[in-house]
C-alpha positions in Angstrom: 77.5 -53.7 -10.5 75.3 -53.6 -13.5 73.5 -56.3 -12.5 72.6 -54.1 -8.6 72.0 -50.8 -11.8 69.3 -53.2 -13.7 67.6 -54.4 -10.7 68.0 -51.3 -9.1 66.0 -49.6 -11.9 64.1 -52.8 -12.6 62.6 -52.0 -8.9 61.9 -48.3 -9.8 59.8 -48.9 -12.9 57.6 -51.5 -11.1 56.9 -48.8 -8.4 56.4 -46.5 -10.8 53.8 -48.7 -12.8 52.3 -49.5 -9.0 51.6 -45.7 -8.3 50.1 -44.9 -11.4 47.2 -47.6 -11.3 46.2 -44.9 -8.5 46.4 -42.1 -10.7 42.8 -40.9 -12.3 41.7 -43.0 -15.3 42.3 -40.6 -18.5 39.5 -39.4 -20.5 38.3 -42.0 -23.0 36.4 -39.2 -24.8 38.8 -36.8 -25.3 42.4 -36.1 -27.1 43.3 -34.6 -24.1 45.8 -36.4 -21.2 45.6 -35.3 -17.2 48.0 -32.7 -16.0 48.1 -30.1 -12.9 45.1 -28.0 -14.4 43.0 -30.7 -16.0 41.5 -33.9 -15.4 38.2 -35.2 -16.5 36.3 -33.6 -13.5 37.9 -29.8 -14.7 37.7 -29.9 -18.2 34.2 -28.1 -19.7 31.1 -31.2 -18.7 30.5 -32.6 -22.3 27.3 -32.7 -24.1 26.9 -36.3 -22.7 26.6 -35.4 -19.8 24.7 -32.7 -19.6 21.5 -33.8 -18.6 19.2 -31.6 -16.2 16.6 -29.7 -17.5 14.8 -27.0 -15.8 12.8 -30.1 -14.0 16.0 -31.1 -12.1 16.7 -27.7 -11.1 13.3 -27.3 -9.3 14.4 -31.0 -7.8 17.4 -30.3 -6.5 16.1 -26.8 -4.8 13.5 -29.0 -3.3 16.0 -31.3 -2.1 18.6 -28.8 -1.0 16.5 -26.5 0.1 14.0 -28.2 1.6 15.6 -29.7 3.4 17.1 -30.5 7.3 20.0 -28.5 7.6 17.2 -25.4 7.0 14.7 -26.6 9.4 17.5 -26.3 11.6 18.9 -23.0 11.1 15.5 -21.7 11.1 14.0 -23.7 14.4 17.5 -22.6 15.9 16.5 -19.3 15.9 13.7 -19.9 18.0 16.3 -21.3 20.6 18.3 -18.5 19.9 15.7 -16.2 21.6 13.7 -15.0 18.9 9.8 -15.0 18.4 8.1 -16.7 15.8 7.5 -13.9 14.1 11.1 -12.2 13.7 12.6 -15.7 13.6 10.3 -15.8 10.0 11.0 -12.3 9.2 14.8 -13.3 9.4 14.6 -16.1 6.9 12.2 -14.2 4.4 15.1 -11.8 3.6 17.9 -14.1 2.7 16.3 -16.6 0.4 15.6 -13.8 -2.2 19.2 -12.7 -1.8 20.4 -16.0 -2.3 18.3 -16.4 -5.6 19.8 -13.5 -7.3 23.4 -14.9 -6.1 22.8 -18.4 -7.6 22.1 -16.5 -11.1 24.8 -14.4 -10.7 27.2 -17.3 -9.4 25.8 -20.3 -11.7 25.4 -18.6 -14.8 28.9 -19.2 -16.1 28.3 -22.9 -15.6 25.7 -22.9 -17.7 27.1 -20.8 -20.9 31.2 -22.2 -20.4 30.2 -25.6 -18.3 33.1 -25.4 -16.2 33.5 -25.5 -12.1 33.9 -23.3 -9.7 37.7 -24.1 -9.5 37.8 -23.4 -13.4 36.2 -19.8 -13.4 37.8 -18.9 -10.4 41.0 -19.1 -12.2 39.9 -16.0 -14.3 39.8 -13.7 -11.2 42.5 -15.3 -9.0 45.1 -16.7 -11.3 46.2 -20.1 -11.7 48.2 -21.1 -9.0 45.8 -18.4 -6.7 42.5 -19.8 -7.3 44.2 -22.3 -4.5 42.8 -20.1 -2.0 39.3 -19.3 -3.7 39.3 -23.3 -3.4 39.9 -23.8 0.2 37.5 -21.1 0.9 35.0 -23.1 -0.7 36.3 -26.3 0.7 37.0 -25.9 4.3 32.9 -25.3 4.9 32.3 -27.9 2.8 34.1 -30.0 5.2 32.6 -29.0 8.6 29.5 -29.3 6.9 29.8 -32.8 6.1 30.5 -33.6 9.8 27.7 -32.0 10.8 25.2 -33.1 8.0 26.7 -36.6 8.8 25.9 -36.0 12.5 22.5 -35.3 11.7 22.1 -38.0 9.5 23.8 -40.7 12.2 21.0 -39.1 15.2 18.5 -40.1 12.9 20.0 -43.4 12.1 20.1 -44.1 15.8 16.3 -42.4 16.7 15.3 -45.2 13.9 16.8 -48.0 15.8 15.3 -46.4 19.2 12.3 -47.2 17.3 13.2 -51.2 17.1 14.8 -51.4 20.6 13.7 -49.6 23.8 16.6 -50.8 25.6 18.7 -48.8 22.3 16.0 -45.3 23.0 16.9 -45.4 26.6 21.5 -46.0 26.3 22.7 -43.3 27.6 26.5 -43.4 27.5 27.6 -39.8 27.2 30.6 -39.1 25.7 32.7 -35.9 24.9 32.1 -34.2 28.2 28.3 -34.8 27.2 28.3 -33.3 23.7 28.0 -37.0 22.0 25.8 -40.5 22.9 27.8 -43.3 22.0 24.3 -44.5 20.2 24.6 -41.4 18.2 28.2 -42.0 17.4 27.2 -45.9 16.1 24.6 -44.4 14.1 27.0 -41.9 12.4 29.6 -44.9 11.4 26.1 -46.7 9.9 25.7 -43.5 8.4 28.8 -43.1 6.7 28.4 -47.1 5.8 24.9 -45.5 3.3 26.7 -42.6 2.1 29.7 -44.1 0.9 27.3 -46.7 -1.3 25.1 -44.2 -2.5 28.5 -41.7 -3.2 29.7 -44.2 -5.6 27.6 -43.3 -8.4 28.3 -40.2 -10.6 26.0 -37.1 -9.9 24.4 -36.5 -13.6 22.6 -40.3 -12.3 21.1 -38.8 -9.0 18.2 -37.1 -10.0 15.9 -39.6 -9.1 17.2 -40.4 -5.5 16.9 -36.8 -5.0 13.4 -36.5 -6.2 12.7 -39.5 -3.6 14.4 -38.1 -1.0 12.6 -35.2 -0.9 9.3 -36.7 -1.2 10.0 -38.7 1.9 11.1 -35.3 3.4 8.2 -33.4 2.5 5.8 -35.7 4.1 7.6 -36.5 7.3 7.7 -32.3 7.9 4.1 -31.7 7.3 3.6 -34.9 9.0 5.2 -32.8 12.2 3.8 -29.6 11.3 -0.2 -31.0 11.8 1.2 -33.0 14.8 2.3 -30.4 16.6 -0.2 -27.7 16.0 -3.2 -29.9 16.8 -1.7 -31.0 19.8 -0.4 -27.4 20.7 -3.9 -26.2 19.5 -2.0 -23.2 17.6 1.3 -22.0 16.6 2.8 -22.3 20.3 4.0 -20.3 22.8 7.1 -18.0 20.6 4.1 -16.7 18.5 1.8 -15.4 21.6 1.7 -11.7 22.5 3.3 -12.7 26.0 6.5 -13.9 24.6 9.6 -11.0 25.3 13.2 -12.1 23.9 15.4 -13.8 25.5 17.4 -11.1 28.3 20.7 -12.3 26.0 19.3 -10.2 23.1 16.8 -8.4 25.0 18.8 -5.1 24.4 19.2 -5.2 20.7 16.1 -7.1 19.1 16.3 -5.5 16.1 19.7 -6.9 15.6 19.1 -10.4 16.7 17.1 -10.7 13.2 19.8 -8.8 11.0 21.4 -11.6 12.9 19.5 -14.4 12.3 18.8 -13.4 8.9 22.4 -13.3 7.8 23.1 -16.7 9.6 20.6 -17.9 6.9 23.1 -16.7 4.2 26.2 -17.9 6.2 24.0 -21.1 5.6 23.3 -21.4 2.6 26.1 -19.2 0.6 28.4 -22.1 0.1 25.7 -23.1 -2.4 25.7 -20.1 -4.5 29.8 -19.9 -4.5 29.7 -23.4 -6.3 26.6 -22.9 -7.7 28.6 -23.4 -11.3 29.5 -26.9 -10.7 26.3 -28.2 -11.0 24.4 -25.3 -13.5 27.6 -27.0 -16.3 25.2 -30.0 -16.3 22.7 -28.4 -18.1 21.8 -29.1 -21.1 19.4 -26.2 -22.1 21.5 -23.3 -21.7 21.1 -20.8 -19.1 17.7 -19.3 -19.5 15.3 -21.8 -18.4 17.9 -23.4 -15.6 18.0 -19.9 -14.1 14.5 -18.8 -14.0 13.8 -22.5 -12.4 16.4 -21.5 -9.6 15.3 -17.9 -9.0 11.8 -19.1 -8.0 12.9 -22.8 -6.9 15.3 -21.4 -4.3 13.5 -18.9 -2.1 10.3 -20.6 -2.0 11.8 -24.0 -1.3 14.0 -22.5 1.4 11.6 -20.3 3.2 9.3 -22.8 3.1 11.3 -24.9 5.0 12.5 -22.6 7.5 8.8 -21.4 8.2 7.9 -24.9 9.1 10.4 -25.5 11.1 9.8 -22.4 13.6 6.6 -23.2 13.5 7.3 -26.8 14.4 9.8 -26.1 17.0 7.0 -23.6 18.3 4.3 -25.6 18.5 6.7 -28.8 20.1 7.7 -26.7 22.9 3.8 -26.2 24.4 3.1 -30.1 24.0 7.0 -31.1 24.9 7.9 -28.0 27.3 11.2 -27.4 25.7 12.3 -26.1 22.5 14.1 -28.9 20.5 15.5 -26.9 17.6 17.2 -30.2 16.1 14.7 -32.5 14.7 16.0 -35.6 15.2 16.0 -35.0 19.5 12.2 -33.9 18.8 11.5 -36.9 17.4 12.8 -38.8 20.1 11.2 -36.7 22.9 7.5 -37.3 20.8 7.8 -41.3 21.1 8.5 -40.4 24.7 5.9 -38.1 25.1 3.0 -40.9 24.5 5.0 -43.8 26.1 6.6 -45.9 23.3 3.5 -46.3 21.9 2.9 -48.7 18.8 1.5 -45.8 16.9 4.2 -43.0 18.2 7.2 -45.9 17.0 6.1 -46.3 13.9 5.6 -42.5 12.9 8.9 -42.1 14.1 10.4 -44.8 12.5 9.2 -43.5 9.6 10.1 -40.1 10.0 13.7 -40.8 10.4 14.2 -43.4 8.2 13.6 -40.7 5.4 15.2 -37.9 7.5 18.6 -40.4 7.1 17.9 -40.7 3.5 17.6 -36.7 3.3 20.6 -36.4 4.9 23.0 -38.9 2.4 21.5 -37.2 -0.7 21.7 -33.3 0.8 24.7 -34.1 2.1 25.9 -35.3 -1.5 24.5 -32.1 -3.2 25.6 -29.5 -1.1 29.0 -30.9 0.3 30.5 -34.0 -0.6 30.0 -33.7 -4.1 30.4 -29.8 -5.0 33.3 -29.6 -2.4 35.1 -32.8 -4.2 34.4 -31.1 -7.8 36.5 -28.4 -6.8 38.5 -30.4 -4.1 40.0 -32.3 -7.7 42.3 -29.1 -8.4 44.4 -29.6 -5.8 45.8 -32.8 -6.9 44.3 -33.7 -10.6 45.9 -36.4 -11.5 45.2 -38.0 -8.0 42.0 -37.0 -6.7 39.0 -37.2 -9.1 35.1 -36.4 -7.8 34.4 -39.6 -6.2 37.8 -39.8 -4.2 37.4 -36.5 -3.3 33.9 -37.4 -2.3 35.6 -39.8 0.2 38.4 -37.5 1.6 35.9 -34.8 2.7 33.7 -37.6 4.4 36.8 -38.9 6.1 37.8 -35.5 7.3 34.3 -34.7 8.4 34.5 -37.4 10.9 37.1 -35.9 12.5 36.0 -32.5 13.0 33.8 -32.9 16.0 30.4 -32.0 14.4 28.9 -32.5 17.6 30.3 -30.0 19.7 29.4 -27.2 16.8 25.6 -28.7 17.3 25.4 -28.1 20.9 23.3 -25.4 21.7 21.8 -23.1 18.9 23.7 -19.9 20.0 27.0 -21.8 18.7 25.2 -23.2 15.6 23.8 -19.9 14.5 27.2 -18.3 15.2 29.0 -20.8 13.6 27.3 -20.5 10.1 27.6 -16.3 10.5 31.2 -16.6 10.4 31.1 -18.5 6.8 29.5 -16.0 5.2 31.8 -13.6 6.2 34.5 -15.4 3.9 31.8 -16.3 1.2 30.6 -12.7 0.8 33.8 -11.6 -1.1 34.3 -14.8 -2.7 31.2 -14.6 -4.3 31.5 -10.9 -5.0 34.9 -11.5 -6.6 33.7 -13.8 -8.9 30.3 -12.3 -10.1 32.5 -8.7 -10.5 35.1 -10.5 -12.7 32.6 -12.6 -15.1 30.2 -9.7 -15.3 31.2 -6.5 -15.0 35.2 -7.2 -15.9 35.2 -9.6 -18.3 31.9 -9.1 -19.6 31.1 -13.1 -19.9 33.8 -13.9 -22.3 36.0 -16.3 -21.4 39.0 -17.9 -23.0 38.5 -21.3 -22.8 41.4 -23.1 -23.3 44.0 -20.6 -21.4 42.1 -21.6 -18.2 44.1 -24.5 -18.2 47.2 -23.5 -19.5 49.6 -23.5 -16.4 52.0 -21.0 -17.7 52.4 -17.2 -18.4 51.6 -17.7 -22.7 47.8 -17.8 -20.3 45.9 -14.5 -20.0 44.9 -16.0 -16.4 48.3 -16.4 -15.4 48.8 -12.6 -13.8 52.1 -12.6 -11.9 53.5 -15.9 -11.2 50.1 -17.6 -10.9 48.2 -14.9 -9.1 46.2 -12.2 -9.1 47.1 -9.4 -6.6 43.7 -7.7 -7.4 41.5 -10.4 -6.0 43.5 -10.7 -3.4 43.8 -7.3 -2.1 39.7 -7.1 -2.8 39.4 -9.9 -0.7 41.1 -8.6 2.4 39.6 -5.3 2.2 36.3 -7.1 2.4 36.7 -9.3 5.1 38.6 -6.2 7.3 35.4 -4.6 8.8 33.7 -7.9 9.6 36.7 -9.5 11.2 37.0 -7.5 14.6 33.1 -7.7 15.5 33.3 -12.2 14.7 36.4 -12.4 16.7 34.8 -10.8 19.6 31.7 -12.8 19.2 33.0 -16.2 18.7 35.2 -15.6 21.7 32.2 -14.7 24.1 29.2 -16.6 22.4 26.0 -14.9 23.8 27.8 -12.1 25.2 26.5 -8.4 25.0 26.8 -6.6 22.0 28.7 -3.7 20.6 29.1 -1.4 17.4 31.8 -4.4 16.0 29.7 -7.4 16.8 26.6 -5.9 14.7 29.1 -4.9 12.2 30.4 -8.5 11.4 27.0 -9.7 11.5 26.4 -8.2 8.3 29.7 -9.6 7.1 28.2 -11.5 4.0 26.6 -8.5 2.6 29.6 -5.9 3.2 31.3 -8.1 2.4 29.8 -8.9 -1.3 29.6 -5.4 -2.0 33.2 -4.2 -0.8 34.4 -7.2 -3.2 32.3 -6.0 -6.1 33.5 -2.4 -5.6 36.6 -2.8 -4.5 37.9 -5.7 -7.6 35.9 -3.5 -10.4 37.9 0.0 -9.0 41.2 -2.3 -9.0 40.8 -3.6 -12.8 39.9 0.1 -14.3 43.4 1.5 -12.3 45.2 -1.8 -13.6 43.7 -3.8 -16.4 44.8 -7.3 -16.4 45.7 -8.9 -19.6 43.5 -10.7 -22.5 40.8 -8.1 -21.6 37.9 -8.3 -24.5 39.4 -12.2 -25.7 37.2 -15.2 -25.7 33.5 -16.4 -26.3 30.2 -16.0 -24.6 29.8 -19.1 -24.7 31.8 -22.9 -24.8 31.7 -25.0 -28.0 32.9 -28.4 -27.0 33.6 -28.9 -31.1 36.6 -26.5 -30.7 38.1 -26.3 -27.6 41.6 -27.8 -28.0 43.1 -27.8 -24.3 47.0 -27.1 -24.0 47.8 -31.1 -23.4 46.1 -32.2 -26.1 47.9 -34.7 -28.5 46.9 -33.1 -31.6 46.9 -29.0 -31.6 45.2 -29.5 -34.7 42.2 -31.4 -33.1 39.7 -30.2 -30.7 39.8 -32.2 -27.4 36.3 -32.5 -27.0 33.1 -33.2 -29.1 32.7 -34.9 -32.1 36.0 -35.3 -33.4 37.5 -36.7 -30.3 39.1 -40.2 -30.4 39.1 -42.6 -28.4 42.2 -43.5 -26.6 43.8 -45.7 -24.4 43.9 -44.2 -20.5 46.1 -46.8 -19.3 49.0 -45.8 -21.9 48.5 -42.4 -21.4 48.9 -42.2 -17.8 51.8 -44.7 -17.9 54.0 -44.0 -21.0 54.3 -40.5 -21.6 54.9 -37.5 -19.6 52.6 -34.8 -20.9 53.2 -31.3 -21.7 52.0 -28.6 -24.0 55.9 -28.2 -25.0 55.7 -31.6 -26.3 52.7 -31.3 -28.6 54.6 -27.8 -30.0 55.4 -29.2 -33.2 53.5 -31.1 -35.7 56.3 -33.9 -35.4 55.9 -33.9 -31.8 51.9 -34.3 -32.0 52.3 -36.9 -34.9 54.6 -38.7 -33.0 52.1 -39.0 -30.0 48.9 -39.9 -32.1 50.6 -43.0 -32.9 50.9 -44.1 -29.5 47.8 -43.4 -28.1 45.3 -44.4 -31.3 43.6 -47.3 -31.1 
C-alpha cells in the first residue's frame, strides 16, 4: 500500500514538474515571481527596454497607418457608393479625432509604462478589467483573420506572377467567398508571420521602417499608374457621378457613415495605444507630439490614395476593385501577362505580404497578445499569445467579412461602437478622476488591501457607464447588420455615430458616477513610475524594490517549480528571508 502511495505521488510530482516547463519563464531581472496579476509581459516595461524615441513613433504611424488595411477602408468607400470627394471628406475627419485619442489613451504608458490590461484595472477593477480585455481582444482577433487574408491574396497574386497556370486556378470555395489559391497563400502566410512573430517587439523597428518603404513605393507606384492611364482622377470624381440609389436618400449620412467606419477602424489602436507608448524611453512629450502629427497625416494620406487609386482603376479596369490585392491581379490581366505588367506586380505584392506580417504584428497580434497575457499569466506570455490570436484568426472566416465593401464598412462601424466607451472610460478615469496618479504596486495586488479592488474585483461604475453608452447605438447596428444596405431610419444614423456618443456618454456618464460615489485611494500614488521603487506584492523581499537597479538576479526555473507564491508568504521578514535563500544565486 505504501509502495501504490509513493508511486502514486512519485507520478504526481513528475507531472507536476512536466506542466510547469510550460509555464512562463520568470523574470531574471526582477525580485518578483509570476502570479494571476503579473508576469513579465504586465509588470511596468523596464528601462532596458525602453527604446523608441520620437523617430520610432513617426515609424510605426507610417507603418500602421500607412498602411493596407486603410487603403482599404478608404477605397471601400468608393464601392460603398460614395464620390471621390465625400469618400475623402469622410476620412479627413477621423484621423484628427484619432490623434487626440492616441494622446489621451497612450499617455499613461508613457509616464507609468504599463499596458492597457494594467491601467484598465484602475477603472474596472481587478477581476473586471476581464471585460475591458476582451473588448480589446475580440477585434484584435477578427482583425488578424482578415489582415492575414489580405496578406495570403497577396502571397498568392505574387505566385500568379511566377505561374500563369497559378493566375488563372479558379477553385471557388465557401459558396464563392474563397479561391483555394487564396486559401494556400494564407497557410504560406501564416508560415512568414509566425517566423517574423518570434522575435520581441522593442527589436522590430527596423522591419517596420522596411516595410513601409516597400509600401510607400508600391502605392505611389499605383497612384501614377492609374491616373496616367485614367488620364485624371476617374470616374467617382467627375461632375456626372450621383450616389449609389442605396444611399441616394441620405448622402449626407453615408459620410457621417463612412467617416465613423474610419474610427471603427482604427480605434482599436488608440484603446491599446499604452502598450506600446511604455516603450518609450523619453517620456511622454516628444512620443506624443510625434503621434499627434504622425497619425492623421500618415492615415489620411493613405486613405486619399487609395480613393483615388480605386477611382482612377475603375476607368482603365471598368470595375471598382476596393481591395488591392484583386486590383493587382486584374492590371497584369489588363495588358496580357506581360513581362513588364509581372514584374511590377510581383513586386508590388511581394512588399504588400511583407506590409501585411509587420501591420499585422503592430496593430493585432502583438498589442492583442500584450493584453491577451492577463487572462492566464502564468501561461500565456506575448509571444504565445501572439500565436493563439493567429490560430484563432484562421478560423474566423475572414473572407466572408471581405466580401463586398457594404459588409466591410459595416463591419468595422460596429467596433467602434464598443471602443467608444472603452476609450472614454479609460481617459475619464486617468484624467479627470484620478488625475494621473496611479498607485503602482496595488495594480497588481489581487485582493481588497488594493485601492483597485472595488467590490469583489469590480467596479460597478465602469460598468454601468459602459452600458449606458453603448444603449443608444445598439438598436440602429442591430437593424443595420441584419439588413446590410437596407434603407435607413432615425436608429441606423444614430448607431453610426456610435464611437463618438459613445466616447462622450462614457466620459460623462463615469466622471458624474465617481463625484455621487467616490471610489477608494482617491488622491494616492505618483505621476509618474520609478522602476527603483516599485516593490510588487509577490516580491521576495518587501524590503527590496522588484525592479531597477537593485534587482537580483534569480533563478526562474526554481521559482516557478518550488514555491508557491503569495504576498501572504513574504508578510514577515522571516518569511522573505526565508525565500531569498532559495532563490539567490
Amino acid at each position: 500500500m505504501g509502495s501504490i502511495n509513493r508511486d502514486g505521488a512519485g507520478n504526481q510530482s513528475r507531472f507536476r514538474r512536466y506542466i510547469k516547463k510550460f509555464e512562463v519563464a520568470q523574470s531574471k531581472n526582477g525580485t518578483y515571481a509570476n502570479d494571476q496579476y503579473t508576469n513579465p509581459d504586465l509588470v511596468p516595461m523596464d528601462k532596458t527596454r525602453r527604446t523608441w524615441g520620437w523617430q520610432a513613433y513617426v515609424t510605426y504611424w507610417m507603418t500602421s497607418g500607412f498602411a493596407i488595411y486603410n487603403y482599404s477602408t478608404g477605397s471601400a468607400l468608393i464601392g460603398f457608393g460614395l464620390s471621390g470627394p465625400q469618400a475623402i471628406g469622410a476620412s479627413i475627419f477621423s484621423p484628427v479625432v484619432l490623434a487626440f485619442l492616441c494622446v489621451l489613451c497612450g499617455w499613461v504608458g508613457c509616464t507609468h509604462h504599463i499596458t492597457y490590461t494594467a491601467a484598465s484595472r484602475m477603472a474596472w477593477g481587478m477581476r473586471g478589467t476581464y471585460f475591458a480585455v476582451a473588448i480589446r481582444v475580440m477585434p484584435g482577433l477578427i482583425w488578424d483573420g482578415i489582415e492575414a487574408f489580405w496578406g495570403g491574396q497577396a502571397i498568392s497574386t505574387c505566385i500568379g506572377t511566377w505561374s500563369l497556370t497559378w493566375a488563372n486556378w479558379h477553385y471557388p470555395l465557401a459558396d464563392g467567398t474563397l479561391e483555394l489559391r487564396d486559401l494556400i497563400g494564407f497557410f504560406l502566410y501564416y508560415i512568414v508571420f509566425l517566423v517574423t512573430m518570434w522575435f520581441p517587439p522593442e527589436k522590430l523597428y527596423r522591419p517596420f521602417l522596411v516595410s513601409c518603404i516597400g509600401f510607400c513605393i508600391t502605392v505611389f507606384g499605383l497612384l501614377i499608374w492609374s491616373v496616367h492611364a485614367a488620364g485624371g482622377a476617374g470616374y467617382y470624381f467627375s461632375k456626372d457621378y450621383t450616389p449609389d440609389l442605396t444611399l441616394g436618400d441620405s448622402v449626407p449620412w453615408a459620410v457621417v457613415y463612412g467617416a465613423t467606419a474610419v474610427l471603427g477602424n482604427m480605434a482599436v489602436i488608440t484603446l491599446g495605444q499604452s502598450d506600446w507608448c511604455r516603450f518609450s524611453a523619453t517620456g511622454a512629450r516628444a512620443p506624443m507630439l510625434a503621434q499627434f502629427f504622425a497619425c492623421p497625416t500618415f492615415t489620411f494620406i493613405i486613405c486619399t490614395l487609395g480613393i483615388i487609386i480605386t477611382s482612377a482603376a475603375s476607368n482603365v479596369l471598368g470595375e471598382a476593385y476596393w481591395q488591392p490585392y484583386l486590383l493587382l491581379r486584374e492590371i497584369q490581366a489588363h495588358y496580357n501577362n506581360s513581362a513588364r505588367s509581372r514584374a511590377a506586380v510581383f513586386f508590388a505584392s511581394a512588399t504588400c505580404a511583407y506590409a501585411q506580417v509587420c501591420v499585422n504584428i503592430i496593430l493585432n497580434s502583438v498589442a492583442s497578445a500584450m493584453d491577451l497575457t492577463s487572462y492566464a499569466p502564468k501561461w500565456i506570455n506575448i509571444r504565445r499569445g501572439a500565436y493563439l490570436i493567429a490560430a484563432v484568426g484562421l478560423a474566423v472566416n475572414p473572407w466572408q467579412i471581405t466580401t463586398t465593401a457594404a459588409t466591410f464598412i459595416t463591419v468595422l462601424n460596429g467596433f467602434g461602437i464598443f471602443y467608444g466607451p472603452c476609450s472614454g472610460i479609460l481617459v475619464a478615469d486617468y484624467w479627470i478622476v484620478r488625475k494621473k496618479l496611479i498607485k503602482m504596486d496595488d495594480l497588481y495586488r489581487g485582493n481588497s488591501d488594493s485601492i483597485y479592488w472595488y467590490y469583489k474585483g469590480f467596479n460597478w461604475r465602469a460598468f454601468a457607464a459602459f452600458c449606458i453608452a453603448i444603449a443608444p447605438a445598439m438598436p440602429g447596428y442591430i437593424m443595420g447588420a441584419s439588413n446590410i444596405g437596407g434603407g435607413l431610419n432615425a436608429w441606423i444614423k444614430l448607431s453610426r455615430l456610435g464611437f463618438l456618443t459613445g466616447f462622450f456618454i462614457s466620459v460623462l456618464m463615469y466622471w458624474l458616477m465617481n463625484l455621487v460615489s467616490p471610489p477608494p485611494g482617491l488622491g494616492e500614488g505618483t505621476n509618474h513610475h520609478d522602476e527603483d521603487t516599485l516593490v510588487l506584492p509577490s516580491g521576495y523581499r518587501q524590503d527590496r524594490p522588484s525592479q531597477g537597479k537593485y534587482s537580483i538576479i534569480i533563478d526562474g526555473e526554481d521559482v516557478a517549480e518550488d514555491v508557491a507564491v503569495s504576498s501572504d508568504v513574504f508578510a514577515s521578514e522571516k518569511g522573505a528571508e526565508a525565500n531569498m535563500k532559495a532563490y539567490a544565486v
